[in-house]
N, CA, C and O of each residue as an XYZ file, in Angstrom:
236
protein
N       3.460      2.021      2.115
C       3.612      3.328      1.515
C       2.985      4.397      2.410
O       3.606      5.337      2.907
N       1.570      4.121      2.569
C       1.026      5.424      3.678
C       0.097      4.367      5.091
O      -0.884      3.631      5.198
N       0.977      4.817      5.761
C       0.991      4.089      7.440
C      -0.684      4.107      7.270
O      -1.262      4.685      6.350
N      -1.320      3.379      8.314
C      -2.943      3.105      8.902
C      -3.002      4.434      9.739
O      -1.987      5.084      9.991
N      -4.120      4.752     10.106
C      -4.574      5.968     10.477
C      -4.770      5.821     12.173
O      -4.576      6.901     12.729
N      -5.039      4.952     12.898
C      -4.882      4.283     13.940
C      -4.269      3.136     13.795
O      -4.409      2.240     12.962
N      -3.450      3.283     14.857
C      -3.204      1.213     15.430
C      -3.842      0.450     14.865
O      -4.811     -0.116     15.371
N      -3.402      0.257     13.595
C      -3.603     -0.691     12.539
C      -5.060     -1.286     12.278
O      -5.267     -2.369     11.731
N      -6.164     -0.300     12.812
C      -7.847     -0.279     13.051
C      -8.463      0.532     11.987
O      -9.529      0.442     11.378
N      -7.223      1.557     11.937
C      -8.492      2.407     10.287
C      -7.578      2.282      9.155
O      -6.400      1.981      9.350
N      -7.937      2.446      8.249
C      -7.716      2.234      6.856
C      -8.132      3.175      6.078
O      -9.262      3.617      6.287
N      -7.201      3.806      4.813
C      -7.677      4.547      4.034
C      -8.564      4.520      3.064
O      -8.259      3.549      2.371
N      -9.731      5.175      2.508
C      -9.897      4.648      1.627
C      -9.617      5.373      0.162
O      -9.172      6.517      0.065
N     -10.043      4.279     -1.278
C      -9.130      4.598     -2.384
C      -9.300      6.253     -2.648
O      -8.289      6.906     -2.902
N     -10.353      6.774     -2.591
C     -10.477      8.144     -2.818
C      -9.271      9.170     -1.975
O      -8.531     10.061     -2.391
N      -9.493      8.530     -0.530
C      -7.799      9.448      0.085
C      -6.549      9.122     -0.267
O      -5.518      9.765     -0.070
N      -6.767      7.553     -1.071
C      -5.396      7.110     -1.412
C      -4.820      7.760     -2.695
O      -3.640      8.074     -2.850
N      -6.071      7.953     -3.814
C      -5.915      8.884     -4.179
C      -5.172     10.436     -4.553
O      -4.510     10.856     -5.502
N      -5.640     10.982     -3.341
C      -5.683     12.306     -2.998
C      -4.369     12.644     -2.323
O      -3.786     13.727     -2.368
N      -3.926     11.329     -1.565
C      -2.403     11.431     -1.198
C      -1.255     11.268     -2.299
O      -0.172     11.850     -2.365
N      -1.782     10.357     -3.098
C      -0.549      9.933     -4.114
C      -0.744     11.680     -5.295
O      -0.120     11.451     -6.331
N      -0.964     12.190     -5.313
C      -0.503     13.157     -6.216
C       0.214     14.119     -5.762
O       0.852     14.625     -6.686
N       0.476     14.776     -4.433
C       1.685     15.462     -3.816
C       2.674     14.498     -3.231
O       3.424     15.052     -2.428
N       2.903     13.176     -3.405
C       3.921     12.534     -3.618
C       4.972     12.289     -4.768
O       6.203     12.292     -4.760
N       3.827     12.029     -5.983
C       3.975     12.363     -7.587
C       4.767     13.565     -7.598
O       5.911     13.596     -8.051
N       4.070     14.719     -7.020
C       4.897     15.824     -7.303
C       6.393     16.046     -6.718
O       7.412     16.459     -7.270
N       6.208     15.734     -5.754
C       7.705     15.653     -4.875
C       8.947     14.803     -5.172
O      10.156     15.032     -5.170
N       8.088     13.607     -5.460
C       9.271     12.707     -6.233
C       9.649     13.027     -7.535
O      10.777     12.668     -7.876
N       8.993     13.591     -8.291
C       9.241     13.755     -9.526
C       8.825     12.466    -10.585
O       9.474     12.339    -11.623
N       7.775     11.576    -10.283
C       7.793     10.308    -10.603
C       5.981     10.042    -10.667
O       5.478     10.420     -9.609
N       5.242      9.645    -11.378
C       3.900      9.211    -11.842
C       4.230      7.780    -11.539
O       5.303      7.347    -11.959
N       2.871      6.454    -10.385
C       3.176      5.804    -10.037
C       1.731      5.089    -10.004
O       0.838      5.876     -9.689
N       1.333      3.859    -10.242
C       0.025      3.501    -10.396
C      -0.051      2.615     -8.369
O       0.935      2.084     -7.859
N      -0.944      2.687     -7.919
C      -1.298      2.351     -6.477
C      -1.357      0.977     -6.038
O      -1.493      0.594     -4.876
N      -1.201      0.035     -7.426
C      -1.366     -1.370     -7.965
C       0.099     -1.471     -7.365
O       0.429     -2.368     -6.589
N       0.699     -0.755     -7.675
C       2.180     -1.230     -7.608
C       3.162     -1.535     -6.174
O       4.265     -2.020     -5.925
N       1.926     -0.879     -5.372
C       2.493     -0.657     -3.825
C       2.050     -1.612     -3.861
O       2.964     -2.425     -3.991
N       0.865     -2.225     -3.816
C       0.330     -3.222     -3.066
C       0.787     -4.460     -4.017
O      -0.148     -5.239     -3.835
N       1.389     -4.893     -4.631
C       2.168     -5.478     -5.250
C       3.776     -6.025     -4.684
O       4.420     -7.073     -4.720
N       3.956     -4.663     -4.172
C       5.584     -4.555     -3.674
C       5.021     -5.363     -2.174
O       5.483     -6.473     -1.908
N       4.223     -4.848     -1.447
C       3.674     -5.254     -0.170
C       3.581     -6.562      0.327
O       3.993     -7.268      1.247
N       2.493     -6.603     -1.185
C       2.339     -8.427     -1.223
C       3.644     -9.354     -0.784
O       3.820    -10.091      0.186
N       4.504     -8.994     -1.942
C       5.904     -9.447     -2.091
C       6.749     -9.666     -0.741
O       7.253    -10.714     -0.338
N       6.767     -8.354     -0.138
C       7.511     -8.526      0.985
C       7.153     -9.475      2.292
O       7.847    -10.044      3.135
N       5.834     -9.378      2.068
C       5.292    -10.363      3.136
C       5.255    -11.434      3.035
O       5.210    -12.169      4.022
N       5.262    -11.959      1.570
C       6.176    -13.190      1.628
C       7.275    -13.927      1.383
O       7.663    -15.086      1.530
N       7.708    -12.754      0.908
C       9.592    -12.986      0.984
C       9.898    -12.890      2.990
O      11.001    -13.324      3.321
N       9.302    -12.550      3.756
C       9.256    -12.580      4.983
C       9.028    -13.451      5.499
O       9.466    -13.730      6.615
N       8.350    -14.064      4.898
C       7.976    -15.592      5.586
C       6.572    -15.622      5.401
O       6.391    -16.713      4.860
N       5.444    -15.058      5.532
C       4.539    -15.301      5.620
C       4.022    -16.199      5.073
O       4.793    -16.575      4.191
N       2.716    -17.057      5.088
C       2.206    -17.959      4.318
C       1.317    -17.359      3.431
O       0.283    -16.699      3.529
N       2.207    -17.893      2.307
C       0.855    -17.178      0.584
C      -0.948    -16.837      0.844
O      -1.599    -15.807      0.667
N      -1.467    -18.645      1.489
C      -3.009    -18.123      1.618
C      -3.234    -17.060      2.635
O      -4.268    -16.419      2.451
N      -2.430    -16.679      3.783
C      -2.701    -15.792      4.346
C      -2.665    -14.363      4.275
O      -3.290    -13.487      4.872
N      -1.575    -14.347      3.198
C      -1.238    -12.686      2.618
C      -2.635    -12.794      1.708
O      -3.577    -12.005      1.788
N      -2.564    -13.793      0.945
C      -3.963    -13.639     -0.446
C      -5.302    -13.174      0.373
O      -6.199    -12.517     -0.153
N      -5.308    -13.510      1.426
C      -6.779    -13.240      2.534
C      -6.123    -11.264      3.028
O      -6.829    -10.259      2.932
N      -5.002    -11.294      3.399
C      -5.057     -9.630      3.812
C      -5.222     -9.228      2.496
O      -6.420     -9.190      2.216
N      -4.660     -8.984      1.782
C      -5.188     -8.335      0.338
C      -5.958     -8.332     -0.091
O      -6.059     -7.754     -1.174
């Protein structure tokens, strides 16, 4: 949903994640809980192939 801040070295944290998701809210027209990205995320990485214990360790 919102790219890493460097080459995959910084990370947001929940307070900016926060602070980003409500002029998204507004733009989309749509209220969205942050659970849900990382949910969808999960998913894809292992519908990709990945191996389960290894996604359960990035998350």
């Amino acid at each position: 949903m919102f790219a890493p801040l460097r080459n995959d070295s910084e990370f947001y944290s929940q307070q900016i994640f926060c602070a980003l998701k409500r002029p998204v809210e507004e733009q989309i027209g749509m209220r969205f809980q942050l659970c849900s990205g990382r949910r969808a995320y999960g998913q894809r990485l292992i519908d990709s192939g990945n191996n389960l214990k290894d996604v359960s360790v990035v998350m």
